[in-house]
C-alpha positions in Angstrom: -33.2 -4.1 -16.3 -30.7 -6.2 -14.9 -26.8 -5.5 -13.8 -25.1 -8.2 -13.2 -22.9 -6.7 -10.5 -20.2 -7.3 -7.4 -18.4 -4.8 -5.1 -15.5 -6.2 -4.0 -14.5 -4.5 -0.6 -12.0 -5.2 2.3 -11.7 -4.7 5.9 -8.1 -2.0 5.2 -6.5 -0.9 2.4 -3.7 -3.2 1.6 -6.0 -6.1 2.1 -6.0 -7.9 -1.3 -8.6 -6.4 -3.1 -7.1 -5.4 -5.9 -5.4 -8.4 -7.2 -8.3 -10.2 -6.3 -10.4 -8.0 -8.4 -7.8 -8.2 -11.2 -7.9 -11.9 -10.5 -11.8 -11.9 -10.5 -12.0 -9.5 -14.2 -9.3 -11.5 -15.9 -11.0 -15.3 -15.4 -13.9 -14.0 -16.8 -12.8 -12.6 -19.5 -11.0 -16.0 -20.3 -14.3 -17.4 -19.9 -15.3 -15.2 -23.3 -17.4 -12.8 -20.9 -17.4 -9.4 -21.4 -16.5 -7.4 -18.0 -17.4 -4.0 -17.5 -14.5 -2.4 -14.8 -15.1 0.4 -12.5 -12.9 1.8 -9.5 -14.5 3.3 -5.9 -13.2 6.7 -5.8 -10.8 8.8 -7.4 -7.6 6.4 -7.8 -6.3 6.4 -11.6 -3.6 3.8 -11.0 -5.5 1.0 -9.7 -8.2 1.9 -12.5 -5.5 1.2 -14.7 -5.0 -2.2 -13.7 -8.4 -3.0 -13.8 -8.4 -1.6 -17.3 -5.7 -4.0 -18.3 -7.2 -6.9 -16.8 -10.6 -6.1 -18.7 -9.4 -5.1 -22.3 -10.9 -1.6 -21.7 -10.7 1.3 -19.8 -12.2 1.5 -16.2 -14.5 4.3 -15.3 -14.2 5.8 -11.5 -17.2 5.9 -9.7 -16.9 8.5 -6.5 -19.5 10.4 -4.3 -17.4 13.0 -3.5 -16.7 14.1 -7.3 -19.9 13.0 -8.7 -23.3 13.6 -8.2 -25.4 10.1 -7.1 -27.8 10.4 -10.2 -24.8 10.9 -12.4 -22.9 8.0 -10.8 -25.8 5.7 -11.7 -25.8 6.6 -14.8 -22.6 6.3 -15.5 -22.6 3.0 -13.9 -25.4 1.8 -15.9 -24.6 3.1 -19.2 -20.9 1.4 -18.7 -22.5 -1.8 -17.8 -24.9 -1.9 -20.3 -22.7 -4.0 -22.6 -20.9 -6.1 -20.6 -22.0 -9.8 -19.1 -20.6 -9.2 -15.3 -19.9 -5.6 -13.5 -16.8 -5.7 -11.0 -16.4 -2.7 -8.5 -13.3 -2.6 -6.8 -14.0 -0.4 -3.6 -11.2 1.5 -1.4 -9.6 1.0 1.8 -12.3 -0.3 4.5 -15.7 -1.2 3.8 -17.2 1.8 5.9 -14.2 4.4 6.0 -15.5 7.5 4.5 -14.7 11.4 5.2 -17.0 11.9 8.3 -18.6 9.8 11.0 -21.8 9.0 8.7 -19.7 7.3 6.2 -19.5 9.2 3.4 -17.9 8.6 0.2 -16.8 5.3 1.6 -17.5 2.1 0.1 -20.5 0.8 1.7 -22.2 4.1 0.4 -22.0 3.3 -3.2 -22.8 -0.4 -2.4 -26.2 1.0 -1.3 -26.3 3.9 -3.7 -25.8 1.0 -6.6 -28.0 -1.5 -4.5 -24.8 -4.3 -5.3 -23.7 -7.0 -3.3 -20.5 -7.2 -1.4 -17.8 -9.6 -1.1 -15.5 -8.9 1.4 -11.8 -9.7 1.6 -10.2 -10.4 4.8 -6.4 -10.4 5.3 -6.2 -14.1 7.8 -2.3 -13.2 9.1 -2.1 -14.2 12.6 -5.4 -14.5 13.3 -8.2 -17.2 13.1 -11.5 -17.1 15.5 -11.2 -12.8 15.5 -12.0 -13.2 11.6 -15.7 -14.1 12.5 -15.7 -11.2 15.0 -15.0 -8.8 11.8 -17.2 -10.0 9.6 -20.1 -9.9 12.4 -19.8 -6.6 13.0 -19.8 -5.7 9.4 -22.5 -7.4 8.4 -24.7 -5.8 11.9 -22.9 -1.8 11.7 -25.4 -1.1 8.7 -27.7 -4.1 8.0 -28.5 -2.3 4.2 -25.2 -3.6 3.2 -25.5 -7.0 2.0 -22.3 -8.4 2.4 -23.1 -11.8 0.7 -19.7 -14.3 0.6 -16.0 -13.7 2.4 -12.8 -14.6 0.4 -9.6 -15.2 3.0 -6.2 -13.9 1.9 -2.7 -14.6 2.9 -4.0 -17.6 5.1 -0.8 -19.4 6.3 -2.1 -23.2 5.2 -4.9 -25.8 5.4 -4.9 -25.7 8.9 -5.4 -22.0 9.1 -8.0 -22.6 6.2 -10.3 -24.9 8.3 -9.8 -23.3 11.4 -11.4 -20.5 9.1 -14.1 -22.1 7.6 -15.4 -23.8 10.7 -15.5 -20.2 12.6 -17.1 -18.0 10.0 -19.2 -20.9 8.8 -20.3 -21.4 12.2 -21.0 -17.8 13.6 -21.6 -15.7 10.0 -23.6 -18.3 7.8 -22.0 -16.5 5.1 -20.2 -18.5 2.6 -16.3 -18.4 2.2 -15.6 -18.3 -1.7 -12.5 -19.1 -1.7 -9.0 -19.1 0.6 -5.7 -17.4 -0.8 -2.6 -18.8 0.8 0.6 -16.3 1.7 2.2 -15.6 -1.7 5.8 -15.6 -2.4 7.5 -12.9 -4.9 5.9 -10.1 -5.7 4.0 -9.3 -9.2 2.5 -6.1 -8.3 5.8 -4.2 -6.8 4.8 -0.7 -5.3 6.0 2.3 -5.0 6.0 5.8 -3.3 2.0 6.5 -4.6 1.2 2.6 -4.5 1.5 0.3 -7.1 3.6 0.9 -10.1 1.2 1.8 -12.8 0.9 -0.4 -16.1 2.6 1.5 -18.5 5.7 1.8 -16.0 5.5 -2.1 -15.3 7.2 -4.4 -17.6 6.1 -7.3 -17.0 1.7 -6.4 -16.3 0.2 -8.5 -18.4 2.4 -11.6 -17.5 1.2 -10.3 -13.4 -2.7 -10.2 -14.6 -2.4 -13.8 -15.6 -0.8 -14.5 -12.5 -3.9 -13.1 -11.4 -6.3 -15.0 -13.0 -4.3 -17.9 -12.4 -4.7 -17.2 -8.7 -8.4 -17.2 -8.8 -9.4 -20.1 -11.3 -6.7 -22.1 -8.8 -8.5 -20.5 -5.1 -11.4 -19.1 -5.8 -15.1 -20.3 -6.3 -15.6 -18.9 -8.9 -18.8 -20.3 -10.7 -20.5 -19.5 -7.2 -19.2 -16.2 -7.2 -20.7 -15.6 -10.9 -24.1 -16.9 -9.7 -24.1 -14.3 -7.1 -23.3 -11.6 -9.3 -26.0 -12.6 -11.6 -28.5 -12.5 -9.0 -27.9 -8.9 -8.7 -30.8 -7.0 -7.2 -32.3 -4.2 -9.6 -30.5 -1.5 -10.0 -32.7 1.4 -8.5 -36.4 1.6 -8.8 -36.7 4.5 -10.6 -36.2 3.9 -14.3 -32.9 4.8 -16.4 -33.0 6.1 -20.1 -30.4 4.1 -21.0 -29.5 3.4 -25.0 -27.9 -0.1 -25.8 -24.3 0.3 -26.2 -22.2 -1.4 -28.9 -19.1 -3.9 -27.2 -16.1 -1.8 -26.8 -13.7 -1.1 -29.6 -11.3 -3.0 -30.0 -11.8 -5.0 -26.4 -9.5 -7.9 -27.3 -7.0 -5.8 -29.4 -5.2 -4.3 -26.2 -2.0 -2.6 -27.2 0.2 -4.1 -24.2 3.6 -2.0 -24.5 4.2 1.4 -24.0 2.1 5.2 -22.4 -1.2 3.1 -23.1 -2.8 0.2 -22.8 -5.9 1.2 -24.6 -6.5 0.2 -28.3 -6.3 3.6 -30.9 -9.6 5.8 -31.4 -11.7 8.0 -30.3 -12.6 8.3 -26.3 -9.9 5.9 -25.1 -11.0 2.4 -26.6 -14.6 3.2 -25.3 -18.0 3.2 -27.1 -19.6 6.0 -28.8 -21.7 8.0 -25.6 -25.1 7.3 -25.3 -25.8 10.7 -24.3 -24.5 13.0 -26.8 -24.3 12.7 -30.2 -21.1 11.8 -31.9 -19.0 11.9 -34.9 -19.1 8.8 -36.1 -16.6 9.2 -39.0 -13.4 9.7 -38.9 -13.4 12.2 -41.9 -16.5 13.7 -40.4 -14.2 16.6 -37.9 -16.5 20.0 -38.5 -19.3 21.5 -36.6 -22.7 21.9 -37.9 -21.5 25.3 -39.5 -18.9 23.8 -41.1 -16.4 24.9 -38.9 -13.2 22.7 -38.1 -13.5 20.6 -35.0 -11.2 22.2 -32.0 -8.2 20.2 -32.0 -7.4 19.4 -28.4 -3.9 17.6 -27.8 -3.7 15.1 -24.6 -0.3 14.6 -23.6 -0.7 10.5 -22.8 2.5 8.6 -22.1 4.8 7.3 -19.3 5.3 10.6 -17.4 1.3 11.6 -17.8 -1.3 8.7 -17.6 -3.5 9.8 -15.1 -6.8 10.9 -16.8 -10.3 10.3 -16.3 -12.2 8.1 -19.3 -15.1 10.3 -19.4 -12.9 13.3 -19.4 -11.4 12.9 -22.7 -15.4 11.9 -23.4 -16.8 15.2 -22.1 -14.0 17.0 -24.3 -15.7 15.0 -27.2 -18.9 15.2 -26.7 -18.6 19.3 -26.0 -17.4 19.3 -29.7 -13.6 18.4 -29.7 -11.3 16.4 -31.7 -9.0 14.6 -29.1 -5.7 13.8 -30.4 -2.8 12.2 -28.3 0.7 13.7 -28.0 4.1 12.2 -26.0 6.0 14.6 -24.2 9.0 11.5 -23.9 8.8 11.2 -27.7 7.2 13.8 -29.4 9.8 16.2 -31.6 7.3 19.2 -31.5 3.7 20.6 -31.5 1.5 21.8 -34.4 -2.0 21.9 -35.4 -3.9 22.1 -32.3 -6.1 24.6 -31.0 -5.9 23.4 -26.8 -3.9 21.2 -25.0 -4.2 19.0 -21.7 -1.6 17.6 -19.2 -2.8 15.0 -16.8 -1.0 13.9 -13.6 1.5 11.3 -13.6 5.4 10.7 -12.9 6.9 13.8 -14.5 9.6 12.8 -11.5 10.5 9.5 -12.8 11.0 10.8 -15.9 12.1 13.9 -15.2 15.7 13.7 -17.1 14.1 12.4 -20.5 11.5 15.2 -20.2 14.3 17.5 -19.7 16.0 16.3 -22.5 12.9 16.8 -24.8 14.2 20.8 -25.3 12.4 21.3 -28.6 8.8 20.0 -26.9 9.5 22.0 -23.8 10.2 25.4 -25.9 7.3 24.5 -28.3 4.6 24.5 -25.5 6.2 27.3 -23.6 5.9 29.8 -27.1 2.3 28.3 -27.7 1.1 29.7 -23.7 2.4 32.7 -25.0 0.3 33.3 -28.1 -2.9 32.3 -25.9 -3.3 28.6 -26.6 -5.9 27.8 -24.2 -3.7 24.7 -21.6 -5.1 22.5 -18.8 -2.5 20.8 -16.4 -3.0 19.0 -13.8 -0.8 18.1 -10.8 2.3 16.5 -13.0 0.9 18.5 -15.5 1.3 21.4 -13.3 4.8 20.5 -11.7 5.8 20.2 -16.1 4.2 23.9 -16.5 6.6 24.8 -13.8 10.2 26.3 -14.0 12.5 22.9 -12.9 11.8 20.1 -11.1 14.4 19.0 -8.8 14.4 15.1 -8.5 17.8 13.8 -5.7 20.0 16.6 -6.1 19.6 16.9 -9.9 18.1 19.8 -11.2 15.6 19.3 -14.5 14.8 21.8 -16.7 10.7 22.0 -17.3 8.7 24.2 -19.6 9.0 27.3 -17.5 5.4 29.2 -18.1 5.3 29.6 -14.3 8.1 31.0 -12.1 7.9 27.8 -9.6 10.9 25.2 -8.7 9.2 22.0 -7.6 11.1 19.6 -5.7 10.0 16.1 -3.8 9.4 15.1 -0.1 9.3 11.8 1.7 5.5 12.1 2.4 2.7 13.2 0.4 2.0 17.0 0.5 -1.5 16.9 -0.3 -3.4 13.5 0.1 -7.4 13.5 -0.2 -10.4 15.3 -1.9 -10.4 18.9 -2.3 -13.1 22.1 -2.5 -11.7 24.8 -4.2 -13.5 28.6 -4.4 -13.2 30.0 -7.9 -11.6 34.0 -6.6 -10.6 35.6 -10.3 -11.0 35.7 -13.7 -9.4 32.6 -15.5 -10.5 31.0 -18.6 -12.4 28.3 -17.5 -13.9 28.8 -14.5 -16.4 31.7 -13.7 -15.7 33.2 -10.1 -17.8 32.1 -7.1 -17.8 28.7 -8.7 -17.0 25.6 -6.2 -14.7 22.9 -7.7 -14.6 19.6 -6.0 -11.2 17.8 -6.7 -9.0 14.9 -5.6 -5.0 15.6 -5.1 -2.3 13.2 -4.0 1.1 14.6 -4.5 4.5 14.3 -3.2 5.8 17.1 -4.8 6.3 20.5 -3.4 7.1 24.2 -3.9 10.5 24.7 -3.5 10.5 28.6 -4.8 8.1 30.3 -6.7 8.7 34.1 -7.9 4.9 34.5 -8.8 2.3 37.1 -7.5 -0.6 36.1 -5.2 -3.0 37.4 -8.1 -1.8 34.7 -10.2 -3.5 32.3 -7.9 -7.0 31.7 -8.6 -8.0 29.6 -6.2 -9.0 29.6 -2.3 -8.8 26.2 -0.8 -11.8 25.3 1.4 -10.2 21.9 1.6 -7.2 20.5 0.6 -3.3 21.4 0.3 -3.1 23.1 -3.1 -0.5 25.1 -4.4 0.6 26.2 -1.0 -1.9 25.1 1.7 -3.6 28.4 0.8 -4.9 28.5 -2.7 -4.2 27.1 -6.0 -4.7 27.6 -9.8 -1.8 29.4 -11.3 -2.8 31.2 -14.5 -1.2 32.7 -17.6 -3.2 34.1 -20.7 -4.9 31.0 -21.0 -2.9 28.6 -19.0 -4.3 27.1 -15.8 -2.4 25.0 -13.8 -3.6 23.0 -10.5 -3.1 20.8 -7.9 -6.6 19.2 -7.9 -8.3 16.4 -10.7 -11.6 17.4 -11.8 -14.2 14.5 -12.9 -15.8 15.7 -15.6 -19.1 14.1 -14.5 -19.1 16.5 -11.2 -17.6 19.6 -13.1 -18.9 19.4 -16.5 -18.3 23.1 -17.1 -14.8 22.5 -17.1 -14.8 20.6 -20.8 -17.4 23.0 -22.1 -15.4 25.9 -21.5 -12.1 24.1 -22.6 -13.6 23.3 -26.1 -15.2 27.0 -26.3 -11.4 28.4 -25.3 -10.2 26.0 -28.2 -12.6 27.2 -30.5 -11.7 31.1 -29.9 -7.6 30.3 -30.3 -8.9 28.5 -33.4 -10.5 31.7 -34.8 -7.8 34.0 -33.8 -5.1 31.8 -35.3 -6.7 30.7 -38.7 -4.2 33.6 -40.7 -1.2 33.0 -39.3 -0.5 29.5 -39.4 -1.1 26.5 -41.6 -2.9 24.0 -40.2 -0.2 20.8 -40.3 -0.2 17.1 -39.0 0.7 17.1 -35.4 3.3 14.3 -34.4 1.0 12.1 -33.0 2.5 8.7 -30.8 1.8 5.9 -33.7 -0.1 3.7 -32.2 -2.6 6.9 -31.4 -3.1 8.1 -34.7 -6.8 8.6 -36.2 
């Protein structure tokens, strides 16, 4: 079965790749071709971009989160549908966690059997770029780095100079030569760049994008490469074909999201589970309501996994999206998961939003089974203290969380499972990714309301992690539901029991749902 595929790597972070991918997804969706996104690693804002650029959301593919077999699965049934595959890997071609090269990019370009195009940053330097690209191409021969495209090369000087070296010494073709840009249409900040939602002018910087590549880049030569993809693995896949995405070319372009309304995120139906296919269709076989589990999905809390909100599905869930900027209250649901995010750049409007606050603060107390994650957490918390300014949060936990300069906890994590919490059964091992610059500034809590012991990472205090109340859990790390998928089983059975308990003393009500979310 073929994959028409392409992992785009670079020599450092902050070499290119990113717009170039962006660059690379965007002209071929112009071209009516239908591109399927994927991010190396665990990074939700530059999965966001990519998501933009392609119409539909971008699915991470990382081998410290997720299993190999599941990762080709995933790949495969994401690609399924689409015309062209584009993996954007992270930081350098071979930097992994240990001196084999793990998790790094070159290992998923093996583990997917893809070619690589390599992007080299040219500033200040001409013949050296041959050098590089020679020893990539010899430090692990199974890579098949198959074309180079040059960035910020200083003019068509530089540019020869370039071609004649790498032409002459690599015999690997140069697709394309990206002089120094002026402006900036991808600004950063503190956690890199400023995600989509948060940016006002993305779509306007993806067609800058694209712009950039039909004008620099080879582009037909690139596709050709991609479409003479290797196979995939030689084992075979069950794979079922998958319809086009929903709604690919109806991307909402303002606001928390920049995925069209429905179930899973804009995504099509699983092609391992079955699915409700109906939108009346919300019971279990036994006639039993469907869970209601709330996502809160805005500005502040936008990072989330695709397949996670699947997994919640697929266990049995109806997913249902909430705003913690603009929603007046909560209602009607039976779980509810926070994400990570920018609770800190939004700190004084989430402040402001008393009545939401109070509303999930009175719902952790009559057991409502909660999930946060990193923002989510920091929101769970007491205040958040963002330059000088103290903001009121939802106060579950006893914890005051203020910001550093640096990021406290940056990198994957392995987490032991120590006591009872809702959703994990102790002696479990949790692999997770955290990147925070947030910290505990005070925190009136007992050590037993930790539930975790961190075999790697930062955490909650460089010790452990997992704050719990009744059926809150609160945590520095992202889980992938691919590598923990016990995690959304247990969340929907949770939401099932609060469902049960709850049925006589409330009526079951609309929940004020963003708009452009609703079912």
């Amino acid at each position: 079965m073929a994959f028409p595929r392409i992992v785009i790597s670079g020599m450092s972070g902050g070499s290119g790749k990113t717009i170039i991918s962006l660059g690379v997804i965007a002209s071929c969706r112009k071209r009516g071709m239908v591109v399927a996104p994927f991010k190396k690693g665990p990074d939700f804002i530059d999965a966001g971009w990519l998501a933009l650029a392609a119409g539909h959301p971008c699915h991470n593919l990382d081998t410290f989160l997720i299993p190999p077999d599941e990762i080709l699965l995933s790949f495969a049934n994401h690609a399924l549908a689409s015309d062209v595959a584009v993996i954007e890997g992270n930081r350098g071609l071979y930097d992994g966690i240990n001196l084999t090269g793990d998790t790094s990019t070159s290992e998923l370009a093996k583990l997917l059997n893809a070619p690589v195009v390599l992007v080299i940053d040219c500033t200040k330097t001409t013949r050296t770029v041959a050098a590089m690209i020679l020893g990539c191409v010899h430090f692990d021969p199974a890579v098949n780095i198959c074309a180079v495209i040059l960035n910020r090369v200083a003019g068509p000087r530089h540019e020869s100079i370039l071609r004649t070296t790498i032409e002459h010494h690599c015999h690997i073709p140069v697709l394309g030569a990206i002089p120094k840009m002026g402006g900036n249409s991808f600004p950063e900040r503190h956690m890199g760049l400023v995600p989509t939602p948060e940016h006002k002018w993305a779509e306007e910087s993806i067609q800058k994008a694209a712009d950039m590549a039909e004008r620099y880049l080879d582009l037909d030569r690139l596709l050709s490469m991609i479409k003479e993809a290797p196979a995939l693995t030689d084992s075979p896949l069950t794979l079922t074909p998958r319809p086009q995405w929903e709604g690919q070319n109806n991307v909402i372009s303002r606001g928390y999201s920049h995925f069209p309304a429905g179930r899973g995120l804009g995504r099509p139906a699983s092609v391992r589970h079955e699915r409700v296919e109906k939108e009346e269709d919300v019971t279990l076989k036994n006639n039993t309501p469907l869970p209601r589990i709330a996502v809160i999905r805005d500005a502040a809390f936008q990072f989330y996994y695709p397949e996670n909100i699947e997994a919640l599905e697929a266990a049995g869930a109806e997913v249902v999206m909430l705003s913690a900027l603009e929603g007046s209250g909560i209602q009607n649901i039976d779980g509810l998961y926070i994400g990570g995010g920018f609770p800190e750049t939004h700190a004084r409007i989430l402040a402001k939003n008393k009545k939401f606050r109070n509303n999930i603060r009175s719902l952790a107390q009559t057991g409502l089974p909660i999930y946060a994650e990193c923002g989510g957490l920091m929101y769970m918390g007491e205040s958040l203290i963002v330059n000088g300014a103290t903001y009121p949060m939802v106060g579950v936990f006893p914890a005051v969380f203020g910001l550093s300069k640096r990021p406290e906890g940056h990198g994957y994590t392995i987490l032991e499972v120590e006591r009872k919490n809702p959703y994990y059964a102790p002696g479990t091992i949790i692999r997770g990714h955290e990147f925070h610059y947030s910290k505990v500034l005070n925190w009136q809590g007992k050590p037993e309301d930790l539930c975790f012991r961190m075999i790697r990472g930062s955490g909650f205090n460089g010790k452990r992690d997992g704050l719990c109340y009744k059926n809150t859990l609160a945590t520095y790390s992202h889980v992938h539901a691919l590598g923990t998928p016990a995690w959304a089983k247990a969340m929907v059975e949770a939401s099932l029991l609060y469902q049960k308990a709850s049925a006589g003393r409330s009526n079951r009500q609309d929940s004020p749902l963003i708009p452009s979310m609703r079912r």
